[in-house]
C-alpha positions as CSV (number, residue, x, y, z in Angstrom):
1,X,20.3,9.4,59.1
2,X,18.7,12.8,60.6
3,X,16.1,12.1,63.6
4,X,15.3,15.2,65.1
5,X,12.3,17.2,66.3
6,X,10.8,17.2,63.0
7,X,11.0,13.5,62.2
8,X,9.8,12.9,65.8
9,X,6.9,14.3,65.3
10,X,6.2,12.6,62.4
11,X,6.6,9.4,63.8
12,X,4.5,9.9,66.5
13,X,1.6,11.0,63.5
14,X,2.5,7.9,61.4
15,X,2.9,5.5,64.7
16,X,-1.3,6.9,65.5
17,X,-2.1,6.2,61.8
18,X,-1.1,2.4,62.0
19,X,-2.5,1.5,65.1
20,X,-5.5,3.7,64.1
21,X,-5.3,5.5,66.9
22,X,-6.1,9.1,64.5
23,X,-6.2,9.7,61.0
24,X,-4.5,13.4,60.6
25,X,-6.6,15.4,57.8
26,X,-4.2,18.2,57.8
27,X,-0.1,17.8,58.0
28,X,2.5,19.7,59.6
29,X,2.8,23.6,59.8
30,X,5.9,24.9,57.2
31,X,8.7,26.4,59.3
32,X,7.6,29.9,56.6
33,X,4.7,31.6,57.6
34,X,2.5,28.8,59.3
35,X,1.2,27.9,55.5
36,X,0.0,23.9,56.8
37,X,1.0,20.8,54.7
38,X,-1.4,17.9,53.2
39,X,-1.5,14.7,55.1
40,X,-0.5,12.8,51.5
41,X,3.6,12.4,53.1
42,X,2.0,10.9,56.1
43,X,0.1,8.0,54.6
44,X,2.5,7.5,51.9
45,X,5.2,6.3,54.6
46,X,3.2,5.3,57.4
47,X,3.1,1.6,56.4
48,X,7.1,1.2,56.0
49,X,6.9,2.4,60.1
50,X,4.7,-0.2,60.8
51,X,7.1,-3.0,58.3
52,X,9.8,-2.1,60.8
53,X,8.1,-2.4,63.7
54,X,8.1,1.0,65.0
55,X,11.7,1.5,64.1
56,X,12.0,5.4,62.7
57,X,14.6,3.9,60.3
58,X,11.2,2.9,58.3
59,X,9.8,6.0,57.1
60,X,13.6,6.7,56.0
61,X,13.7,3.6,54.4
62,X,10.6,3.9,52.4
63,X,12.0,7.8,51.4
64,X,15.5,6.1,50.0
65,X,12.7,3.2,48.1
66,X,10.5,5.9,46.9
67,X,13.6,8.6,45.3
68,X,15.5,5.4,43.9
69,X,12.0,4.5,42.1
70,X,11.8,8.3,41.1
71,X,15.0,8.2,39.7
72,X,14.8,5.1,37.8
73,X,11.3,5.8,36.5
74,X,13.3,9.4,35.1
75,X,15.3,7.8,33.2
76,X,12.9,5.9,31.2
77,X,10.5,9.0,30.5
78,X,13.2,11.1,29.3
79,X,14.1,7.6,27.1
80,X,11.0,7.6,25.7
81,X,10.2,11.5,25.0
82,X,13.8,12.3,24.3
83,X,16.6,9.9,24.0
84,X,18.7,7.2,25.3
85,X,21.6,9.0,25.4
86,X,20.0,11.9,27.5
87,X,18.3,9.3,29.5
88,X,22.0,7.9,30.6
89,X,23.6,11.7,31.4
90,X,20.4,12.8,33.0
91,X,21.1,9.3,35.5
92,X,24.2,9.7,36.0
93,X,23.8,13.2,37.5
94,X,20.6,12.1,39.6
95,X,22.8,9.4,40.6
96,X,26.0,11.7,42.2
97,X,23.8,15.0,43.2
98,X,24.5,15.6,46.3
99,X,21.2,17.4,47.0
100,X,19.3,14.4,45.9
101,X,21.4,11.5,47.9
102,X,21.4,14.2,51.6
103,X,17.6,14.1,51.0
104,X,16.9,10.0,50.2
105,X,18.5,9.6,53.3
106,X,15.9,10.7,55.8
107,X,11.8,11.1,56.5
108,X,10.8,14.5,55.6
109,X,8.1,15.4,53.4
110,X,10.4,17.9,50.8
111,X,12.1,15.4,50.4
112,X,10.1,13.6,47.6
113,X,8.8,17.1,45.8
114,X,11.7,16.7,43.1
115,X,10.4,14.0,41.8
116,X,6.7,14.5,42.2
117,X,7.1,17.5,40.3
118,X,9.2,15.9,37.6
119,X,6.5,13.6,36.7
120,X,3.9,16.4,37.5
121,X,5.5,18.1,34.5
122,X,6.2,15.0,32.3
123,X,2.3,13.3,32.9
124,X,1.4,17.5,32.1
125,X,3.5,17.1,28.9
126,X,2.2,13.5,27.8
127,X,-1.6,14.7,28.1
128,X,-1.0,17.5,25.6
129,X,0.9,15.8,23.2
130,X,-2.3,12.9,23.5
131,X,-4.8,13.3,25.6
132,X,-6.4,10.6,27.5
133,X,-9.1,11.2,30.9
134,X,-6.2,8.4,32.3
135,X,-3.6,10.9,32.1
136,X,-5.6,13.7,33.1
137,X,-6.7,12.0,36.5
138,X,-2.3,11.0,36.7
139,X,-1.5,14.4,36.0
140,X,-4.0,15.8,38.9
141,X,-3.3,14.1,41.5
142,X,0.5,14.2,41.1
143,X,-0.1,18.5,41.5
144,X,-2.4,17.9,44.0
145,X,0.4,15.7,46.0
146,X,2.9,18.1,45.1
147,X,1.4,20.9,46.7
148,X,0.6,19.0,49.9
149,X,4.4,17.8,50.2
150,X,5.6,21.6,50.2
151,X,3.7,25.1,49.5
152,X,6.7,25.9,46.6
153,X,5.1,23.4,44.7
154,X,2.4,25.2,43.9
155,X,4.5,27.6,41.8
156,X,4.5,24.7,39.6
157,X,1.0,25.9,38.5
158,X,2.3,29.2,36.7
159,X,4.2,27.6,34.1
160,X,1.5,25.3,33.3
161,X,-1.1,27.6,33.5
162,X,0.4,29.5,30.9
163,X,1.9,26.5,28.7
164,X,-1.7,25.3,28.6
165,X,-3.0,28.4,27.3
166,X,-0.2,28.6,24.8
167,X,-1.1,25.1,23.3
168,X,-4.7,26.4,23.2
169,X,-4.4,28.9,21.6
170,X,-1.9,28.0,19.5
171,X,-3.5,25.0,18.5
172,X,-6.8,25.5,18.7
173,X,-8.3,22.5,19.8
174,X,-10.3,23.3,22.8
175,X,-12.4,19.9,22.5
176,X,-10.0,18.2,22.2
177,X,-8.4,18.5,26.0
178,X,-12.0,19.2,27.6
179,X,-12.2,15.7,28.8
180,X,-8.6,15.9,30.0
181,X,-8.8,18.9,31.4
182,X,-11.8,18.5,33.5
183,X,-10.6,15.0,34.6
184,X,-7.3,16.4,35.5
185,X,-9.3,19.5,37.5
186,X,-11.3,17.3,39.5
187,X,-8.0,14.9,40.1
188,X,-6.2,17.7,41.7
189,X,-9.4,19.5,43.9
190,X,-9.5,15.8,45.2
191,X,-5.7,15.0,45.8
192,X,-5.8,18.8,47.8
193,X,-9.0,18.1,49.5
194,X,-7.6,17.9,52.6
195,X,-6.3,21.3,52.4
196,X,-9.2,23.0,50.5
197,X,-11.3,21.3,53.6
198,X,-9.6,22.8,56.4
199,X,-9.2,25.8,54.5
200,X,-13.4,25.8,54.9
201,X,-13.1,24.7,57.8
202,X,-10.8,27.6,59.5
203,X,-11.9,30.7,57.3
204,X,-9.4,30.2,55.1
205,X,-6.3,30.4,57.0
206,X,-3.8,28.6,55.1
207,X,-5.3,30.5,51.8
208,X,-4.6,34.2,53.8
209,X,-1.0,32.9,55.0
210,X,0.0,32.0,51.6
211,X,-1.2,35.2,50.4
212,X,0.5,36.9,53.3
213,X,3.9,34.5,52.7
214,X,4.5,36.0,48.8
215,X,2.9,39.6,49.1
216,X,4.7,40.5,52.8
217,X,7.9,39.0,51.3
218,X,7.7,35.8,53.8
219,X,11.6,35.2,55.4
220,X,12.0,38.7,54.4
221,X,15.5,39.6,54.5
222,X,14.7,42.9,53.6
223,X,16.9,43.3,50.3
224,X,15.2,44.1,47.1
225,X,13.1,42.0,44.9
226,X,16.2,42.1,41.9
227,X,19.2,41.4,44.7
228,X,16.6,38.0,46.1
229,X,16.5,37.0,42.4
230,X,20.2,36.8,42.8
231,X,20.2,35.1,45.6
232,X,17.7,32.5,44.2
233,X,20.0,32.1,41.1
234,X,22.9,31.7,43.0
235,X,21.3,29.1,45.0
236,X,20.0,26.9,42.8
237,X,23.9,27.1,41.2
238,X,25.3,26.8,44.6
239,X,23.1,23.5,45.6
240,X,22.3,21.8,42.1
241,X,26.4,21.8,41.1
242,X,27.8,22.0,45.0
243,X,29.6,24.8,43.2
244,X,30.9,28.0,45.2
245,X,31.0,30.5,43.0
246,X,30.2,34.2,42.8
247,X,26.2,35.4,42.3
248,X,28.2,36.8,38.5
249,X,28.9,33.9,37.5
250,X,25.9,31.5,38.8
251,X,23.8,34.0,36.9
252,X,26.3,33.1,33.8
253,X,25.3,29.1,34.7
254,X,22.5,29.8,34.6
255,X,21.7,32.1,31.1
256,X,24.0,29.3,29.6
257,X,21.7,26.6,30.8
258,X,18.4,28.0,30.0
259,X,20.0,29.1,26.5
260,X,20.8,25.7,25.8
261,X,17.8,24.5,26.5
262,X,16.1,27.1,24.2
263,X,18.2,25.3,21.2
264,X,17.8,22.1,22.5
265,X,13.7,22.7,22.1
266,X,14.3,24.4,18.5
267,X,16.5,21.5,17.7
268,X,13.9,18.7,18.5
269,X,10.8,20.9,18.8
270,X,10.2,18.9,21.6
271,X,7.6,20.7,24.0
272,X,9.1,18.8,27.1
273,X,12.5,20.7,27.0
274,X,11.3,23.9,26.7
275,X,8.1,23.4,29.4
276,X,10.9,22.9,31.9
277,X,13.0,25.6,30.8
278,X,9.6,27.6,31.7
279,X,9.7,26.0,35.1
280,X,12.7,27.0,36.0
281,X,12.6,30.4,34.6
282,X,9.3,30.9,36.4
283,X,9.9,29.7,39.7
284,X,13.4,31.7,40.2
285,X,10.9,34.7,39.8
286,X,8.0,33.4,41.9
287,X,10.4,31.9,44.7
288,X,12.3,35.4,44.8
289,X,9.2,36.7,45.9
290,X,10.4,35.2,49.8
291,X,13.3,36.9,51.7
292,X,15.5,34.8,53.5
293,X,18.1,31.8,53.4
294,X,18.1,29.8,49.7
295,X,18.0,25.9,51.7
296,X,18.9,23.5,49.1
297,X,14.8,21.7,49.7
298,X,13.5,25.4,48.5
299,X,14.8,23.9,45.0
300,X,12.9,20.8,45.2
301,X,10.5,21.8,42.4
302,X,13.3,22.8,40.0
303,X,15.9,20.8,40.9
304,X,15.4,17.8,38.5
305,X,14.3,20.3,35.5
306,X,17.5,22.0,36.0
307,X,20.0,18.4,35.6
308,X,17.4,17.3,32.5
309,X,18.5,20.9,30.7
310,X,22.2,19.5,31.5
311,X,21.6,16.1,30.3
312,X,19.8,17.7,27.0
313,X,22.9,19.7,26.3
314,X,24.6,16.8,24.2
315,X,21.5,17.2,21.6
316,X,23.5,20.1,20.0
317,X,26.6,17.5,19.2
318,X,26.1,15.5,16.3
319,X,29.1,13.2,16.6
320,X,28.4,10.7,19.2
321,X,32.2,10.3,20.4
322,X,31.7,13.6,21.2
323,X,28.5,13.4,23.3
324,X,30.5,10.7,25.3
325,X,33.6,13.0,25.8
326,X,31.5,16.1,26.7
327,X,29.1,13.9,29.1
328,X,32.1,12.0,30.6
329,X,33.8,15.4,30.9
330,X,30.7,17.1,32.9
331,X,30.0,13.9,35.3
332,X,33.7,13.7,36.0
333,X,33.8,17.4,37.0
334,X,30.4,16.9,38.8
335,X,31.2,14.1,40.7
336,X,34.7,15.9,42.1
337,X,32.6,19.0,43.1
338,X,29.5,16.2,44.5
339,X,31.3,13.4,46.6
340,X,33.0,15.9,49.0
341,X,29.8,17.2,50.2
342,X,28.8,13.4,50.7
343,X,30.0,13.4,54.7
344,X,28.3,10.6,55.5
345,X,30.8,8.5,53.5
346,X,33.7,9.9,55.4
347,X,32.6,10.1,58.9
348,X,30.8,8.3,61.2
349,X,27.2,8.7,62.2
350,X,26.2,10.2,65.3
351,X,22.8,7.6,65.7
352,X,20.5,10.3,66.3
353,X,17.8,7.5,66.9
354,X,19.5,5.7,69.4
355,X,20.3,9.5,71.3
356,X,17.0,10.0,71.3
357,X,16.2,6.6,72.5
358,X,18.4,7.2,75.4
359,X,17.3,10.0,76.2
360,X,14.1,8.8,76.3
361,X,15.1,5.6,79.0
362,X,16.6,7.8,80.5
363,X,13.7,10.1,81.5
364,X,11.4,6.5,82.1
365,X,13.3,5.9,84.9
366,X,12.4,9.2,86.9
367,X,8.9,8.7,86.0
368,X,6.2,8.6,88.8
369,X,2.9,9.7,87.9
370,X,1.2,10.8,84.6
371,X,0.3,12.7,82.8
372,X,3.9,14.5,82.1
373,X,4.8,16.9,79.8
374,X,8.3,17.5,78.4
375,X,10.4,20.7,77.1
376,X,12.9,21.4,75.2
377,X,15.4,24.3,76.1
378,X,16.5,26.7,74.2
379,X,12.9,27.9,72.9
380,X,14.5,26.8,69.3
381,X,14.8,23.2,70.3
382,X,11.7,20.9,70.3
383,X,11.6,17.5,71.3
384,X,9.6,15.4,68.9
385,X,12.2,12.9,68.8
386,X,12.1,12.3,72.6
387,X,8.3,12.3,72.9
388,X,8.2,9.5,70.3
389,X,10.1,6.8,72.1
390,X,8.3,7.7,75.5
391,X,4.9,7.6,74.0
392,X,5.5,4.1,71.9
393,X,6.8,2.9,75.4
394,X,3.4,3.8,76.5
395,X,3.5,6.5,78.7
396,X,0.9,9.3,78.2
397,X,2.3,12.9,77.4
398,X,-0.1,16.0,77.2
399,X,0.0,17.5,73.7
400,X,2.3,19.9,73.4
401,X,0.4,22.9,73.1
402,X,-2.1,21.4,76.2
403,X,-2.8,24.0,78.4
404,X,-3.5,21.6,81.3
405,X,-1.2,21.0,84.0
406,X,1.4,17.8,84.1
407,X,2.2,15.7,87.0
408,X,5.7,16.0,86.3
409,X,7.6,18.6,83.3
410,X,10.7,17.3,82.3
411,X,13.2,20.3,80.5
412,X,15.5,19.1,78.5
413,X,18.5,21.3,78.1
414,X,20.4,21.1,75.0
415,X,22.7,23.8,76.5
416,X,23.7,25.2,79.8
417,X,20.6,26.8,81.2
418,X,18.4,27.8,84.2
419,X,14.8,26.4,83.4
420,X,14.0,27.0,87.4
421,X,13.1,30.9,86.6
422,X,12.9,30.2,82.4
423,X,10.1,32.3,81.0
424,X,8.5,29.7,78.7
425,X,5.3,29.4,78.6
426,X,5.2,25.7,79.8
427,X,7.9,26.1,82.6
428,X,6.0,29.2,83.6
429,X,2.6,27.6,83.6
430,X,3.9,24.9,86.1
431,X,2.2,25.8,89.1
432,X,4.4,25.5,92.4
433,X,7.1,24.2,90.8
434,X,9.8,22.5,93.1
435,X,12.8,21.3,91.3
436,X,13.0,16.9,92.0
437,X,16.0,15.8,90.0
438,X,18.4,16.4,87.4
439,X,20.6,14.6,85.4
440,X,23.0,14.2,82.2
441,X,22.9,11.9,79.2
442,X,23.9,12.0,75.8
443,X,25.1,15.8,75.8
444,X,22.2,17.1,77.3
445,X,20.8,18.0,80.9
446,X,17.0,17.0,81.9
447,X,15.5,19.0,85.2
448,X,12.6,16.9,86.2
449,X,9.8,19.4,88.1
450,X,7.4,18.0,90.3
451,X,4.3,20.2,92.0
452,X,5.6,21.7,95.4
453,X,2.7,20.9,98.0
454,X,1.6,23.5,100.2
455,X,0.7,22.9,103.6
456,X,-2.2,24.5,104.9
């Protein structure tokens, strides 16, 4: 499983939260445009850290529990709303993505979005077709947690926005959503409290990133707003089938999918097919908005809406024997393309926890006197991971951003480097810095630096 810098640092946030130590009200920055994250991912896992005894297998372990759930609770909503032989396909290509399996397999908070959204959508869908203040407050919250567990998921909004005016208007039946609505409103201003607080609370700075993120063209590659929505198309084609394919021919996929789904929804005049042919028509516009590289996570909102559209393809075949050739057909061909890109059932694992772990012993043993403060080298490196076993072994580290001077800097060099003369900003800050010790382990190098003193 991955246990780098990222998941480091979580731990270290979820370790505080069980030993109540701090309770975070804001959660990590995004790695686009410093837009922050809700704390929901944080409390959500912390207690599976705490079941395994400060093991950061936990938080991965309650991931894997949580998107098996997801899955298995898919299947019986598109039972109910659609059919049982949908409900099968759809599983079955939940079951082999490999988008879905690389991202059960580690703590993250993405992670969990494709799912959240899912039932965003479907609770969205059940409050319309029969609304209840129940589903309302269900429907609310899940946005609200959506949104916290990445910013993309508040493209989410759009398509419901306007789906909810369409049934409005359409149906003209203002009273009888008002309860549902307003229950629903106030579900997801509390779910995104956290964020609407500090937003108060720091004149709106997440607010003016976000802004900043889709009007600046955040990740900006430069290219043009038609050649990104390529891009986006070609991703979502490129991660959802593991398919390598020209940006032609994904946008074929694609107009194929979404055309399916259009006479899937005309077939069954079912409102749930064609609200997520909406979302995925809506977000490919709204996520080509930001420049830069399509990461399979970016997808996490659309993701499951774009295998449901699959699974509803076999609506257009009467003949059942022919719904079981074209599904068998599709999973066959999806599982060839799918369990290639499954590495971790062909190699072995590299234990990035125990690495870390050693690293960690490794650096106890040069300690002398605290507080220290540690660095990792290149500047694109950080050393959550490291930080974590050091401070559950109870050593005291200055924050990482701490302007105030260490006893001891430890620079971990992930490649060949010179940290003696290195111009960041914690090396540099280091006052009379004379070089103690250094040493290898696991791959990397670690300078300890102690302070130099000067004889008057």
């Amino acid at each position: 499983m991955t246990f780098l810098s990222d998941q480091g640092r979580d731990a270290i946030i979820l370790k505080r939260i069980i030993t109540f130590e701090h309770f975070p009200a804001i959660g990590a920055p995004s790695s686009v445009g410093q837009v922050y994250l809700g704390p929901f991912y944080y409390y959500l896992v912390a207690p599976f850290l705490g079941l395994f005894n400060f093991d950061p297998v936990g938080p991965a372990v309650g991931v894997a529990l949580f998107s098996i759930a997801g899955i298995i609770a898919s299947y019986f909503a598109v039972k109910k709303e659609i059919s049982s032989a949908v409900a099968i396909f759809f599983l079955a290509i939940l079951t082999f993505s490999a988008t879905l399996t690389e991202y059960s397999r580690f703590s993250w908070n993405p992670n969990l979005l494709p799912y959240f959204n899912f039932f965003t959508l479907y609770f969205f869908y059940t409050l319309l077709e029969k609304p209840t203040i129940r589903k309302g407050v269900i429907f609310g919250a899940l946005l609200g947690f959506s949104i916290q567990l990445h910013y993309l998921g508040s493209l989410l909004i759009v398509p419901i926005t306007l789906f909810l005016i369409w049934t409005l208007v359409n149906f003209r039946s203002f009273n009888k959503y008002l309860k549902s609505i307003v229950s629903a409103f106030f579900s997801f201003i509390l779910a995104l409290s956290p964020l609407i607080i500090f937003d108060l609370r720091h004149d709106f700075l997440n607010s003016r990133q976000f802004y900043k993120l889709f009007t600046e063209g955040g990740l900006s590659s430069g290219s043009s707003y038609p050649t990104r929505i390529i891009e986006t198309v070609h991703g979502l084609i490129r991660h959802g089938f593991q398919l390598s394919t020209t940006p032609l021919i994904s946008i074929v996929i694609l107009l194929t999918i979404l055309t399916v789904g259009i006479l899937v929804f005309r077939k069954t005049k079912s409102q749930f097919i064609l609200l997520h042919v909406l979302n995925i028509l809506l977000y490919i516009f709204g996520f080509a908005l930001l420049g830069g590289e399509r990461l399979a996570h970016y997808y996490g909102p659309v993701v499951m809406s774009f295998y449901f559209l699959c699974a509803s393809s076999i609506i257009l075949i009467k003949k059942s024997y022919l719904q079981i050739i074209l599904a068998s057909s599709f999973i066959t061909c999806y599982i060839v393309m799918n369990i290639p890109k499954m590495y971790y059932l062909f190699e072995k694992g590299n234990n990035q926890i125990l690495e870390a772990k050693n690293i960690a012993l490794s650096i106890t043993k040069y300690i002398k006197k605290q507080p220290i403060q540690t660095v990792a080298l290149p500047s694109i490196e950080s050393d959550g991971h490291y930080r974590y076993f050091l401070e559950i072994d109870g050593y005291k580290l200055l924050p990482q951003d701490s302007p105030d001077q260490p006893e001891e800097l430890y620079v971990i060099c992930q490649k060949i480097c010179n940290p003696t003369g290195d111009g960041q900003w914690q090396i540099a800050a280091f006052t009379n810095k004379f070089l103690d010790t250094q040493w290898n382990v696991e791959n990397v190098t670690i300078f300890k630096f102690i302070h130099k003193k000067i004889q008057i």
